[in-house]
N, C-alpha and C positions, 0 to 999 in steps of 0.2 A: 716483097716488103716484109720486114722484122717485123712483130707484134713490139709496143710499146712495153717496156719494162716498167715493173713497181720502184719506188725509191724506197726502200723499205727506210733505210738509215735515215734521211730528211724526213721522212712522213716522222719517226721514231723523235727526234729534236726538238718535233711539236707539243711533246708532252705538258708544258709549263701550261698553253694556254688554255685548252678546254678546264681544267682543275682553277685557273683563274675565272674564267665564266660562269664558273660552277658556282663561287661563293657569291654573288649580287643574287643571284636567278635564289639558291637555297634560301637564303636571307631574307629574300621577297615572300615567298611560302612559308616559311614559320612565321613571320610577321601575323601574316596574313590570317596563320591559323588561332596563333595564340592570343591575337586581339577582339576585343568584341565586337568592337565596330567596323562594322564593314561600310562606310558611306563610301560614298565617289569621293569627297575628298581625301581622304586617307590612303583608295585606292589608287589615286592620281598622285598623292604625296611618294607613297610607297613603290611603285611601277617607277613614278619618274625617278628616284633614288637609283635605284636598281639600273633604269636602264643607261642612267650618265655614268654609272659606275663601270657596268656592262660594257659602255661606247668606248669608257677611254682605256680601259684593259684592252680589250681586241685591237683595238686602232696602234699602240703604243706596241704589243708584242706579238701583232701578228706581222708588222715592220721587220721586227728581228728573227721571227723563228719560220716568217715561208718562205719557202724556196723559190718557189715559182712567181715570176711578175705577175701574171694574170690573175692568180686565189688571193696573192697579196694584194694589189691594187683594189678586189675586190670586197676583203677584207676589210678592209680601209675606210671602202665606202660604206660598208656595209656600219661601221662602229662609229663614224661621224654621225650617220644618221640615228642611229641609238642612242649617242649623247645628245642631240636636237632635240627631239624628239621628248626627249627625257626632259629636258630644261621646257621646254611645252606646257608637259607635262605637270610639271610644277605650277607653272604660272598661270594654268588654268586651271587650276584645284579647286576652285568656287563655279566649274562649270557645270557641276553636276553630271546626269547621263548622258547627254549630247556629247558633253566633254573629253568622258571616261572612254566612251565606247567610239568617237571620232578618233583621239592620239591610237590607241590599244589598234584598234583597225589599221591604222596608216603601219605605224609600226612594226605589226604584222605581216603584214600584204609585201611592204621595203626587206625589211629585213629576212623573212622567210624565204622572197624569190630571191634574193640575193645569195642566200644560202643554197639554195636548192640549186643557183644555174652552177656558184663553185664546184658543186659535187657531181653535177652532170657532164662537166668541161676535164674533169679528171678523174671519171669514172674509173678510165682501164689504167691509169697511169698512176694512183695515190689511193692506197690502203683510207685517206681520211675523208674521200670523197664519198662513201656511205654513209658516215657519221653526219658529214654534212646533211646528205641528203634525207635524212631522219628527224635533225633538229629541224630543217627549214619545214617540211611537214609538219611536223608537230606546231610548230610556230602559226601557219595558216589554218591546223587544226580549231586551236582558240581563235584566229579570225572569226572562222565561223562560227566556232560557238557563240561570240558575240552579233555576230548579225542574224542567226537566231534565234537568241534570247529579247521577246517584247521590252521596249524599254518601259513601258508602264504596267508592267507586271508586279499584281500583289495580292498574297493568300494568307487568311492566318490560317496558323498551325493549326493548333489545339488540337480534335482527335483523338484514340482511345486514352490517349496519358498526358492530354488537357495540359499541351504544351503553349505557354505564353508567348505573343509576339507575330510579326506577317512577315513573311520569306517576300520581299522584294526583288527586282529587277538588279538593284546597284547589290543587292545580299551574292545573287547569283552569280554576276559577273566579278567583282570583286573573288569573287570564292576558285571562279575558274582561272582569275591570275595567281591565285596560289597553288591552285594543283599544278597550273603549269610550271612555276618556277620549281618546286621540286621534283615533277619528275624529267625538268629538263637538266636541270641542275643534278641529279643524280645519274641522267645519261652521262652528262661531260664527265662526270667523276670517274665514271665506268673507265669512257673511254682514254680519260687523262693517267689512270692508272696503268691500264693498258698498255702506251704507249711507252709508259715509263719501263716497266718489264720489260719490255720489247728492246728498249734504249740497251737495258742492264745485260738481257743475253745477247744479244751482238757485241758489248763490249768485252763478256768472257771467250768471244770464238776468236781463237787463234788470228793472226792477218794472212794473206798469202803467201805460203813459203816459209810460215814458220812451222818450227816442229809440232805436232800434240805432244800429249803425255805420251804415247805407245811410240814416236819417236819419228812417225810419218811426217811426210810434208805436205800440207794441205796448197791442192792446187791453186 
């Protein structure tokens, strides 16, 4: 039995879509950082944005750029449910933490195992099935940070520099949707640049049979 070979060239094609992922997920975390308010409403406003944005990137161009039926079709599911999800999301913006912290769980738990079997099912066969298998992790990572975070968690500050104000529950979790969007969103980038590179030196190697420069014929 032959060991399964890498696609390097199809893995390489993929490049558009993680760099498309990237921008919803980035765009959730600076949000996140740069506004004051951290309610559950805004979080549930902002999560849901991000993830219909999210659902219907992946769903629409991971159609065109997988190779393989099985990451595709999986793909697929995996970005319908992120748009659902999302639209949820929105509609129950007056849910408060029940709300916040039930869609962000569902969301997480679907879409991270869904990631995680992609990249387990192509481990020895697709340079991208590690990448997958990071994002879906990190994805269940915030799961649980949210099913560890008390939902009726509340401290004030104050402290040696008699800071104003009480770090809540929605403060916290709210806060771990923006870490994650950036540092998922700056994985994708990684890896979407990556990929692109990868694209660009394969297309300067010679084909088979043509000359190099020193005048050889490459097998």
């Amino acid at each position: 039995m032959t060991a399964p070979q890498l696609d390097a060239a199809a893995d390489a094609r993929y490049w558009p879509v993680p760099l498309l992922r990237a921008v919803p997920l980035v765009a959730m975390g600076l949000v996140i950082t740069f506004v004051n308010d951290h309610s559950t409403s805004i979080g549930l406003q902002v999560f849901g944005i991000a993830a219909i944005v999210a659902g219907a990137l992946l769903t629409f161009f991971s159609g065109r750029y997988l190779v393989d039926p099985g990451s595709r079709s999986l793909s697929i599911v995996q970005g319908v449910v992120s748009l659902v999800l999302g639209v949820v999301a929105i509609a129950l913006r007056s849910g408060g933490i029940p709300a916040l912290v039930g869609v962000v769980i569902a969301w997480g738990v679907l879409t991270g195992s869904l990631e995680i079997v992609m990249g387990l099912r192509r481990r020895r066969r697709s340079s991208l099935a590690r990448d997958w298998i990071v994002v879906g992790a990190l994805t269940l990572v915030l799961v649980l940070s949210f099913v560890l975070t008390p939902s009726g968690y509340a401290k004030e500050l104050g402290g040696i520099e008699k800071i104003q104000g009480t770090l809540t529950s929605s403060t916290i979790l709210v806060g771990f949707l923006g870490a994650y969007g950036v540092l998922v969103g700056v994985f994708l980038v990684i890896q979407g640049l990556s990929l692109r590179w990868q694209t660009g030196a394969a297309d300067e190697r010679p084909a088979a049979g043509e000359p190099t420069i020193d005048g050889a014929h490459r097998p």
